[in-house]
C-alpha positions as CSV (number, residue, x, y, z in Angstrom):
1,X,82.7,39.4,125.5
2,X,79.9,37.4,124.0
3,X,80.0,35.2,126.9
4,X,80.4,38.0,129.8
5,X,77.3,39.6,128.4
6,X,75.6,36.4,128.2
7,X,76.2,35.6,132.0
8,X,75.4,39.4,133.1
9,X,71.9,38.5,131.1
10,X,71.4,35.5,133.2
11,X,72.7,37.0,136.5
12,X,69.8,40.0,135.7
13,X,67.2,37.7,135.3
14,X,67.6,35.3,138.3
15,X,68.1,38.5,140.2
16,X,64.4,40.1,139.2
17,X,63.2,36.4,139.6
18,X,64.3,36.3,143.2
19,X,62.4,39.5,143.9
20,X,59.4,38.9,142.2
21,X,59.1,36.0,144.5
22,X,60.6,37.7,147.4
23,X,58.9,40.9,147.5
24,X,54.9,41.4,148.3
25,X,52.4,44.3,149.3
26,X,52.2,41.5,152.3
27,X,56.1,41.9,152.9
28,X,55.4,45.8,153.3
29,X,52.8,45.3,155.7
30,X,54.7,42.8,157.7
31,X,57.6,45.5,158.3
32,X,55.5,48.6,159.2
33,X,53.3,46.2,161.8
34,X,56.8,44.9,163.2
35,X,57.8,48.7,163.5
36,X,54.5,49.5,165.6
37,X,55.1,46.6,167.4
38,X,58.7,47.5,168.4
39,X,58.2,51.1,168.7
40,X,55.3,50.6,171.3
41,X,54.2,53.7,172.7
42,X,57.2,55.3,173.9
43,X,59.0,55.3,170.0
44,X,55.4,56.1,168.4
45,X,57.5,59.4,167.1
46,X,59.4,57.3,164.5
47,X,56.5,55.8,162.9
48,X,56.4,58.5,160.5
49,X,59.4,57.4,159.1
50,X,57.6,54.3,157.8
51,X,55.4,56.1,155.4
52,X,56.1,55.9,151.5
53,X,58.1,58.0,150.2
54,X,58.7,59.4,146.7
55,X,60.5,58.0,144.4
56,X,62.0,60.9,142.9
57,X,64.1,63.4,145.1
58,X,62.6,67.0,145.6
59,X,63.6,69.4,143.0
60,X,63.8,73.4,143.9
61,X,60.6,75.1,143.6
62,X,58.1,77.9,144.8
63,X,56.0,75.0,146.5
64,X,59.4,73.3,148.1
65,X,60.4,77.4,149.6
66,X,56.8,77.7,151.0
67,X,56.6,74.4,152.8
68,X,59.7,74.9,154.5
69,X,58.5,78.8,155.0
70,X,55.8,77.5,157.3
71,X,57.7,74.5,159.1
72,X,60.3,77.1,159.9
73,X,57.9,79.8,161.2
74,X,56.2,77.5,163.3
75,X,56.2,79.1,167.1
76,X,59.9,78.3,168.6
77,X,59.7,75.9,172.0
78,X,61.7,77.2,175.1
79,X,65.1,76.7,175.0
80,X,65.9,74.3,177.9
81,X,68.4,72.1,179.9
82,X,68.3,68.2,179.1
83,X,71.6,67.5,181.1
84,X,74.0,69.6,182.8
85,X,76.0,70.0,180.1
86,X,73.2,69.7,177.4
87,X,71.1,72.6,176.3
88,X,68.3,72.5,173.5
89,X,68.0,76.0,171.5
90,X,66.3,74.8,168.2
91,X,63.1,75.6,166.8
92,X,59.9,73.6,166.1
93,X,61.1,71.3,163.3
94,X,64.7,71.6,163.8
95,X,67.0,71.2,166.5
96,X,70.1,72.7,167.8
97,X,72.1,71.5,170.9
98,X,74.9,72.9,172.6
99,X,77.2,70.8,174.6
100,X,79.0,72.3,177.4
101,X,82.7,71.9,178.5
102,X,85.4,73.0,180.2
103,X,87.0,74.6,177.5
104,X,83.7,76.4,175.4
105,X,80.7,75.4,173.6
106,X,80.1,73.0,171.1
107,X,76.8,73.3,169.1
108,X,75.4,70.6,167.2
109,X,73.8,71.9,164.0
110,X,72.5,75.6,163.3
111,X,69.7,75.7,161.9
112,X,68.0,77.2,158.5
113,X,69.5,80.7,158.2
114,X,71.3,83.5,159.9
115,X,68.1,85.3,161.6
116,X,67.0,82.0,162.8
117,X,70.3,81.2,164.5
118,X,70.6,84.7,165.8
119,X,66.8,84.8,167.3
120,X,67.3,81.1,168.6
121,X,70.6,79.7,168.8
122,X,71.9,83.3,170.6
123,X,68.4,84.2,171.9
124,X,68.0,81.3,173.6
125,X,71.8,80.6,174.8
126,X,71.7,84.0,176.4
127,X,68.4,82.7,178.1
128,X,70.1,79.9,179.7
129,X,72.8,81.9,180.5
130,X,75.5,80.4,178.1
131,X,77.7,83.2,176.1
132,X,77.4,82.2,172.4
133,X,81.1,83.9,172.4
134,X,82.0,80.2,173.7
135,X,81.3,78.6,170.8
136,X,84.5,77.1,169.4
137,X,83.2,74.9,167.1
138,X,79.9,74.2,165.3
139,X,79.4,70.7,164.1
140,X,77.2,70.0,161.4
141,X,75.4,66.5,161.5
142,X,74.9,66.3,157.7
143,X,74.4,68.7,154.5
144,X,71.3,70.3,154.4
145,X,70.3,73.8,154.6
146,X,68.1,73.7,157.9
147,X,71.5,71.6,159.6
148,X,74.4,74.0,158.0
149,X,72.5,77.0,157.4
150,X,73.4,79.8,160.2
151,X,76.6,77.7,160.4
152,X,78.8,80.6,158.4
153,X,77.6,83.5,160.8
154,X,78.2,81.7,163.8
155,X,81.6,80.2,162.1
156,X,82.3,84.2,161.1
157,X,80.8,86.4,164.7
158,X,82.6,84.0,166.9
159,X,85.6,82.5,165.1
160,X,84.4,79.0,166.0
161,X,85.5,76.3,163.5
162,X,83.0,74.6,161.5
163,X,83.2,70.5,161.3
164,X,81.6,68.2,158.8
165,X,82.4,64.7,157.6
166,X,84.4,64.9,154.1
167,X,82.0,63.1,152.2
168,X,79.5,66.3,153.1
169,X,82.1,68.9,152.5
170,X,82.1,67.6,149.0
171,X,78.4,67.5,148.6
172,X,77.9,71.0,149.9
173,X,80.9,72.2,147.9
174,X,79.9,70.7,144.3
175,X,76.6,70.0,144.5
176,X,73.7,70.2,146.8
177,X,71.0,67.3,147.5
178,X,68.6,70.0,148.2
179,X,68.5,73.4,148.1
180,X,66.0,76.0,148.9
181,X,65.5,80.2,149.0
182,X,64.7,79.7,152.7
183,X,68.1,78.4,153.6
184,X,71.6,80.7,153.7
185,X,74.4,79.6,151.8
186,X,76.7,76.2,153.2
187,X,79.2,77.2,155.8
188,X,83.2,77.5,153.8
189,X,85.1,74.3,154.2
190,X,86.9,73.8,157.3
191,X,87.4,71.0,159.5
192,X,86.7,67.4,157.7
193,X,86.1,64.2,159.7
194,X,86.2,60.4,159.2
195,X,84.9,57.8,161.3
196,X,86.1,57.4,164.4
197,X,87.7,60.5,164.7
198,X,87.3,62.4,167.6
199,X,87.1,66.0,169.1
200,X,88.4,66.9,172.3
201,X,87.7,70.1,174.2
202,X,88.5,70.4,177.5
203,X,86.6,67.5,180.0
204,X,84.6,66.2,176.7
205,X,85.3,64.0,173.8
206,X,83.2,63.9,170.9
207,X,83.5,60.7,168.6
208,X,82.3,60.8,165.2
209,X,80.6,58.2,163.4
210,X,79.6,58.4,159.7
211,X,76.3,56.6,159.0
212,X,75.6,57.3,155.6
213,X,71.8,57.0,154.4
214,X,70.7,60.2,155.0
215,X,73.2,61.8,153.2
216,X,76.0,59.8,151.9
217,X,77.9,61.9,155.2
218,X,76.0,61.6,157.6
219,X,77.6,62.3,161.3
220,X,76.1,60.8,164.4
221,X,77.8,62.1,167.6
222,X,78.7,60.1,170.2
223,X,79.6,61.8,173.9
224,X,79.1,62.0,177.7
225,X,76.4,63.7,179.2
226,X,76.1,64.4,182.8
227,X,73.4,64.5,185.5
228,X,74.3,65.5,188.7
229,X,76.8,62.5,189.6
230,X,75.9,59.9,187.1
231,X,77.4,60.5,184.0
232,X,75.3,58.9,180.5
233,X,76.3,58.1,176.7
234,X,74.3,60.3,174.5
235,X,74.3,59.7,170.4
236,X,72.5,62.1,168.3
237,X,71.5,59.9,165.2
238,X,72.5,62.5,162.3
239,X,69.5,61.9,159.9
240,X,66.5,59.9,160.1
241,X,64.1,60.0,156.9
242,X,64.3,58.7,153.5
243,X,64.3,61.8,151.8
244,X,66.3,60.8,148.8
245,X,64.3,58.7,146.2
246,X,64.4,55.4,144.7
247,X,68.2,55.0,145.6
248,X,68.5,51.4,146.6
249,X,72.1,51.8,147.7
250,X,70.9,54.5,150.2
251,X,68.4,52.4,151.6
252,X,71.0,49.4,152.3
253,X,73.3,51.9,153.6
254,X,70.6,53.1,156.0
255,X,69.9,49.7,157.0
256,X,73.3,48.4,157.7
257,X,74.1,51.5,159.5
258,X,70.9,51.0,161.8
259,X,72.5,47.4,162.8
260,X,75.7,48.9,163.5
261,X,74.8,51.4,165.7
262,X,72.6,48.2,167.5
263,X,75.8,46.7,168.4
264,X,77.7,50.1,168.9
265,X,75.5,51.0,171.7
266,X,75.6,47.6,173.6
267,X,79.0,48.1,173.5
268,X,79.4,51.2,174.5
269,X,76.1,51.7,176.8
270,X,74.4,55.0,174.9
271,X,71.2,54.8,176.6
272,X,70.5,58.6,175.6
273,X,69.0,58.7,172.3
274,X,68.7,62.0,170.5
275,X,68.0,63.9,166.8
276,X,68.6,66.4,165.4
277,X,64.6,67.1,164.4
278,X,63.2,67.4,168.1
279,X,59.6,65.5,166.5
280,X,61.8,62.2,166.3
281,X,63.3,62.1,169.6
282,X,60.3,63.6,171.5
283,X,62.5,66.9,172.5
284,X,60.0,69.3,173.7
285,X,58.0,67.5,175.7
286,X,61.1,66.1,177.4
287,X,62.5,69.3,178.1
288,X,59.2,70.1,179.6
289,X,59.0,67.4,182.0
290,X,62.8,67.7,183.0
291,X,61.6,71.4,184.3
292,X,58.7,70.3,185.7
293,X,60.5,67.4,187.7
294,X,63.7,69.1,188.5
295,X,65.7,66.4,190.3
296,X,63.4,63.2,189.5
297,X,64.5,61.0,186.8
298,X,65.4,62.5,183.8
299,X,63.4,61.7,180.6
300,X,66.1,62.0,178.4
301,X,67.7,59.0,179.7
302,X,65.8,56.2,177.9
303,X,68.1,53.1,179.0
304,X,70.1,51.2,176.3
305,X,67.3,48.7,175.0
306,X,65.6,51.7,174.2
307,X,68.2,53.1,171.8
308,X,68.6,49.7,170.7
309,X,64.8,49.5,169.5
310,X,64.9,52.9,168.2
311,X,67.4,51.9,165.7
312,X,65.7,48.6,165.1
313,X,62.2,50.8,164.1
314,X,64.3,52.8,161.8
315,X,65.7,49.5,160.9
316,X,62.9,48.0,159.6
317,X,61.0,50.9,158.1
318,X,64.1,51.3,155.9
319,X,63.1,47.5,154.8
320,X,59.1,48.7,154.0
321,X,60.6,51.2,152.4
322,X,62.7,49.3,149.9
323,X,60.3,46.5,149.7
324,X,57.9,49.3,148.3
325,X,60.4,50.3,145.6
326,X,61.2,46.4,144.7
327,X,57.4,46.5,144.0
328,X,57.5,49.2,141.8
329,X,60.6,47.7,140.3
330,X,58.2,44.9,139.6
331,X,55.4,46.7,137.9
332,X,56.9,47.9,135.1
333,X,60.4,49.5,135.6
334,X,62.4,45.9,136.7
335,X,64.7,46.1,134.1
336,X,65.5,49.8,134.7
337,X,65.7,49.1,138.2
338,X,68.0,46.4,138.1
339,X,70.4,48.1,135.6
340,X,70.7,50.9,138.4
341,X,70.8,48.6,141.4
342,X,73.4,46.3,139.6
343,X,76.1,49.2,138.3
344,X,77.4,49.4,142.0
345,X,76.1,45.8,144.0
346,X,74.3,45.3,147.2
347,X,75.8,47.3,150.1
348,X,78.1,45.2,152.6
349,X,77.5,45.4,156.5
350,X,81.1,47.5,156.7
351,X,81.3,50.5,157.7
352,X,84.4,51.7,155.6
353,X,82.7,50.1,152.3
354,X,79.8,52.1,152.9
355,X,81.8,55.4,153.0
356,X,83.7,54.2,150.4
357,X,80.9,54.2,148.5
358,X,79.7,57.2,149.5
359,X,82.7,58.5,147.9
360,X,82.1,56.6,144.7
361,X,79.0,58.3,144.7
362,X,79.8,61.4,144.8
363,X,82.4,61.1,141.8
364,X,79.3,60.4,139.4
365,X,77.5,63.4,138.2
366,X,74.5,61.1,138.3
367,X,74.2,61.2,142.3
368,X,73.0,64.6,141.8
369,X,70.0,64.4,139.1
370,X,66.3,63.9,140.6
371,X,65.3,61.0,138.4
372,X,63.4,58.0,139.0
373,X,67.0,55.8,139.5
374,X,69.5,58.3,140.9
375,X,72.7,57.2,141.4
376,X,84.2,47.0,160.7
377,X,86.2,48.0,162.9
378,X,86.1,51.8,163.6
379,X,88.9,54.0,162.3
380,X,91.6,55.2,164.8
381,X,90.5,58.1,166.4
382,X,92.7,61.1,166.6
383,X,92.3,64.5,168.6
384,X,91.2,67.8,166.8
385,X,93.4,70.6,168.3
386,X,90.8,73.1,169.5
387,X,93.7,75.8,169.2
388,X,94.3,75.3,165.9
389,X,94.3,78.3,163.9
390,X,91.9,79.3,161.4
């Protein structure tokens, strides 16, 4: 025992001694200029994600409810047609995207509350002509109240099932991130996914891949999008910022997921890149441009280096991000920090041990608490029967 501790002590410090050498306020700077510099013009929209962040996750309050009050009453954008199977009917700040089939409606996220789904996810379907009675199922790209929240109406007018990874279900089930007056209650449990399982409704498949960073759930669609005879792979990367304090394991999760999804798209072509907040994908303006140009190129389709340096922006403002942390670490909370960081190791690049510990996570009442120090190959895919009963 003696000795075991004695090692642990020795492991601690040559750990804090490789970071006190390794991390500077020159490293930071290094990552965000490499981010500019990869994001050019065209991914400018992602440079956000490169400012610091707090270390402590937001807690409830007045403040929290009117912040999201005025992002959510912000004037809604026309709803519009990206592909010919793609429609945007989101707001602002948030999106919502319904993919079309041959068999109904799939939407992608439902925004912050019942009135705004009704106003904008109906209101604007009915404006495009698409019969929100065809929704059969409503996807939910990760658990937070402006993705899930008009998710139970349109689950409940419409008898469309609701999907969200397993690793979400729990978190919305036990134990909410974040949590706000503004947003209606999660959707009730229905469908769960793991990754690499897919959905198949009619001519479309949907593949699911969990990236965890975000959320320790976090789904990033993969499917086919069509424009007039060329057909295009579209991913809508689930959840972008680093909204979730000085967790170190959330910040290599994000990271490794960002690489993965480099080599996912080169393999698989996506050269559609899209969010689920229409400020990181450049949304609106797109949608504008498609109407304006009706039957030029279409702006949504970015080309697969594209979505390849996307993910590498996110990539390496992740890295500033953590880098930032090491150097608070360094100022006066190293030992605290390296306690936290050491209880569950450095994140592997693979996939399932991410999830995996994304689970883990979730089985500690810790993940929860807003303090300083909170908390492969692809899985065979199998189709969801869209029949299936309720």
């Amino acid at each position: 025992m003696i000795r075991s501790a004695l090692l642990g002590s020795v492991a601690l410090a040559a750990l804090m001694a490789c970071t006190t050498v390794a991390t500077t306020q020159a490293t930071v700077d290094q990552y965000v200029d490499d981010a500019r510099r990869i994001a050019g013009e065209d991914l400018k929209f992602l440079m956000p994600v490169c400012n610091p962040q707090p270390a402590v996750r937001a807690a409830p309050s007045a403040a929290m409810d009117e912040s999201l009050a005025k992002l959510i009453n912000q004037p809604a954008p026309e709803p519009g047609q990206a592909f010919d199977n793609l429609y945007y009917v989101g707001a602002a700040w948030v999106s919502a995207w319904v993919l079309k089939t041959s068999e109904g409606l799939i939407l992608i996220d439902a925004l912050n509350n019942k009135k705004e789904a009704a106003d904008l996810i109906e209101g604007g379907m009915r404006r495009l002509g698409l019969d929100p009675a065809q929704i059969r199922y409503v996807l939910v790209t990760h658990g937070h109240g402006d993705h899930y929240g008009g998710a139970q109406m349109i689950a409940e007018r419409y008898r469309a099932r609701v999907v969200a990874s397993e690793i979400d279900w729990q978190m919305m089930e036990t134990g909410l991130e974040f949590d706000s007056k503004m947003w209606d209650r999660p959707p009730q449990r229905d469908i769960a996914v793991k990754d690499g399982d897919t959905l198949t409704l009619g001519d479309t498949t949907v593949r699911f891949l969990i990236t965890p960073g975000h959320t320790l759930g976090t789904i990033s669609p993969v499917f086919d999008v069509r424009d007039g005879s060329r057909v295009h792979k579209a991913m809508v990367w689930g959840g972008t910022s680093f909204n979730f304090g000085r967790d170190m394991r959330r910040l290599d999760g994000y990271i490794a997921q960002t690489e993965r999804m480099r080599e996912l798209s080169a393999r698989w072509g996506i050269d559609v890149p899209l969010s689920n907040h229409p400020g990181f994908d450049g949304t609106v303006a797109k949608l504008k441009a498609r109407k304006d140009a009706a039957g030029g190129a279409n702006p949504f389709v970015s080309g697969q280096p594209v979505v390849d340096r996307a993910m590498r922006v996110l990539n390496t403002c992740a890295r500033a991000q953590k880098s930032r942390f090491l150097l608070t670490a360094q100022a006066g909370h190293s030992e605290l920090f390296a306690q936290a960081n050491l209880v569950d190791g450095h994140a592997q690049h693979n996939e399932d041990e991410h999830i995996q510990a994304g689970m883990l996570a979730l089985s500690r009442s810790e993940a929860a608490q807003a303090v300083a120090f909170p908390f492969s190959v692809l899985a065979s895919a199998h189709t969801l029967d869209p029949h299936k009963s309720r």
